[in-house]
C-alpha positions in Angstrom: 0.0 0.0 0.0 1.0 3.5 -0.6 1.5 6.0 2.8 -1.8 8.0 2.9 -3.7 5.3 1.5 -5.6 2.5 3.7 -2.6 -0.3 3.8 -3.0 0.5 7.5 -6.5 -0.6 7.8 -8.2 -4.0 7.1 -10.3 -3.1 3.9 -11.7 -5.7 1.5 -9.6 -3.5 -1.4 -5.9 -5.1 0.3 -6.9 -8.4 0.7 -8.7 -8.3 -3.4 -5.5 -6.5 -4.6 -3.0 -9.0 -3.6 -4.9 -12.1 -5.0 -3.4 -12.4 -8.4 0.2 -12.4 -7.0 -0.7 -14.8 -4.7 -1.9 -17.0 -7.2 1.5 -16.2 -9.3 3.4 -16.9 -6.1 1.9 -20.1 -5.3 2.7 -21.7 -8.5 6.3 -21.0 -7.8 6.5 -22.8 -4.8 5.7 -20.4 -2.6 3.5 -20.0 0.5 3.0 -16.1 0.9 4.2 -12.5 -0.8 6.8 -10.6 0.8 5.1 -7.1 0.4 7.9 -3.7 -0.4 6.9 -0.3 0.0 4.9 1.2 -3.1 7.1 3.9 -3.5 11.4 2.6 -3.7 10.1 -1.0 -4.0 13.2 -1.3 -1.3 11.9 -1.7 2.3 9.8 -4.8 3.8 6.2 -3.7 4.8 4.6 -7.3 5.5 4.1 -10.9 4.6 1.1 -12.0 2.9 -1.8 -10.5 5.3 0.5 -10.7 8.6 3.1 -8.4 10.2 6.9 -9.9 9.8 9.8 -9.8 12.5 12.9 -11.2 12.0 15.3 -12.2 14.4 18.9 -10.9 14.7 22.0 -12.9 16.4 18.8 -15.1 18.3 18.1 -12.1 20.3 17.2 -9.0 18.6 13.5 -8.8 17.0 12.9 -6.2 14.2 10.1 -5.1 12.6 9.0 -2.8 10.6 8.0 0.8 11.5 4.0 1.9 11.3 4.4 4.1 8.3 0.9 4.1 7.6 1.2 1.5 5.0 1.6 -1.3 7.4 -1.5 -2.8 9.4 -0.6 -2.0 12.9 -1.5 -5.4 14.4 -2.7 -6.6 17.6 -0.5 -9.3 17.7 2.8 -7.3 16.2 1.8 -5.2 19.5 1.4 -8.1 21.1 4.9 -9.7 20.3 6.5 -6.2 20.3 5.5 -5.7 24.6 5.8 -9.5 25.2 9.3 -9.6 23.8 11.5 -7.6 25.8 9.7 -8.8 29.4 11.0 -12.5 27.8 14.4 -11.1 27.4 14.8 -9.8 24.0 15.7 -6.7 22.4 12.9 -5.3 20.4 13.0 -2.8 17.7 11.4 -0.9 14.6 13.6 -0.2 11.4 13.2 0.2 8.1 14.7 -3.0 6.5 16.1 -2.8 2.6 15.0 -6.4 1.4 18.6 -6.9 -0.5 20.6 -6.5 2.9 18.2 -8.7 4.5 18.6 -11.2 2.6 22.0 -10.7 2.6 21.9 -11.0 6.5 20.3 -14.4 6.0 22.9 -15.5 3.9 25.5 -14.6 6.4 23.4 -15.8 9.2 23.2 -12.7 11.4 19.2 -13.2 10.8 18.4 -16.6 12.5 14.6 -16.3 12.3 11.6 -14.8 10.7 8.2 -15.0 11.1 5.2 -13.8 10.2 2.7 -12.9 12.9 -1.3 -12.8 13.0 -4.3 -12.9 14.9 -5.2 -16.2 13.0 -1.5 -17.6 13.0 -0.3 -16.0 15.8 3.1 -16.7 14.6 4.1 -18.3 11.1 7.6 -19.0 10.8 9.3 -17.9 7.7 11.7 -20.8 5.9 12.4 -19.4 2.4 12.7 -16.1 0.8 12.7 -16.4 -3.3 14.0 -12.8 -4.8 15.5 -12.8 -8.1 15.3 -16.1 -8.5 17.7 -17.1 -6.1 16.3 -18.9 -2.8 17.5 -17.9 1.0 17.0 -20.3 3.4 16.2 -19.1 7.2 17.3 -21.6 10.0 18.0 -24.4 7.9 13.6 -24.1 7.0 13.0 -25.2 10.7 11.1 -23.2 13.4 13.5 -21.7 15.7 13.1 -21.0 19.4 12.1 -17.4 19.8 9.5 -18.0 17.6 8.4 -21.2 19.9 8.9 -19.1 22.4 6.9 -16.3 22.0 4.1 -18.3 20.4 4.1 -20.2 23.5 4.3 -17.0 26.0 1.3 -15.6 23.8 -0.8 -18.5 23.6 -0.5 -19.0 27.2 -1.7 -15.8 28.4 -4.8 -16.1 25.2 -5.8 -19.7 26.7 -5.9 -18.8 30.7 -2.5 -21.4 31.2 -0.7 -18.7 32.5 -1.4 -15.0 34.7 -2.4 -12.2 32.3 -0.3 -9.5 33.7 -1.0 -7.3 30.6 -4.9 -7.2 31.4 -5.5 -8.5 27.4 -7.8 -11.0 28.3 -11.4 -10.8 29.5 -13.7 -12.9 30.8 -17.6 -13.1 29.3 -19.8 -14.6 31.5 -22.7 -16.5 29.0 -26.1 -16.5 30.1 
């Protein structure tokens, strides 16, 4: 989406403009679009219809900045409060697709995931770009993204104290 547009709301037009690429995607091999801002075609935005965070040195989690093209998620916010009470270093950056993918190749990115009120957390294996392939983690699911799925999913389900007051009771008559 383009900044002063609607990329930073949940319209019907930004899920219907992405589904030809999709389709185009998929028959590549590919599970989901890695979206680029409208304007350099340079900087990550998101992944498919979910915030991304990647992981730096397994202990640095950057996203994204709101720019106003990005959905400002409930579960980025989630993740991005969650995070640092867990022990990791949390930021927001703009991120040039070409260095990260060159930070995957050297390994100083160890994880990426996408992240989603009805995924919670997707972990990221493959990045095709140019059609070359980057592998994150070897394709496996690595632990801060276990972990924080876990954290999250405990507090969602009751299994563990909600200290953040997210979670409310309804009583059902």
């Amino acid at each position: 989406a383009v900044r002063g547009g609607v990329g930073d709301a949940k319209t019907g037009g930004n899920y219907a403009a992405s589904l030809m690429i999709a389709e185009k995607v998929k028959k590549l091999g590919y599970v989901q679009v890695l979206w680029l801002d409208a304007v350099t075609g340079r900087y990550i935005e998101e992944v498919g219809t979910m915030n991304i965070m990647f992981v730096y040195e397994g202990k640095k989690i950057v996203t994204p900045p709101l720019t106003g093209s990005i959905l400002p998620g409930v579960t980025r916010d989630s993740l991005l409060t969650l995070a640092p009470d867990l022990g990791y270093e949390v930021s927001e950056e703009m991120l040039d697709v070409e260095q990260m993918l060159a930070d995957v190749t050297s390994g100083k990115i160890t994880e990426v995931f996408g992240c989603g009120t009805a995924v919670v957390i997707s972990p990221v294996g493959k990045f095709g770009y140019k059609g070359e392939d980057y592998i994150v983690n070897n394709n496996e699911v690595g632990p801060i993204a276990r972990h924080l799925y876990q954290a999250l999913t405990d507090i969602q389900f009751g299994r563990v104290e909600d200290t953040y007051n997210w979670t409310h009771t309804i009583q059902v008559k």
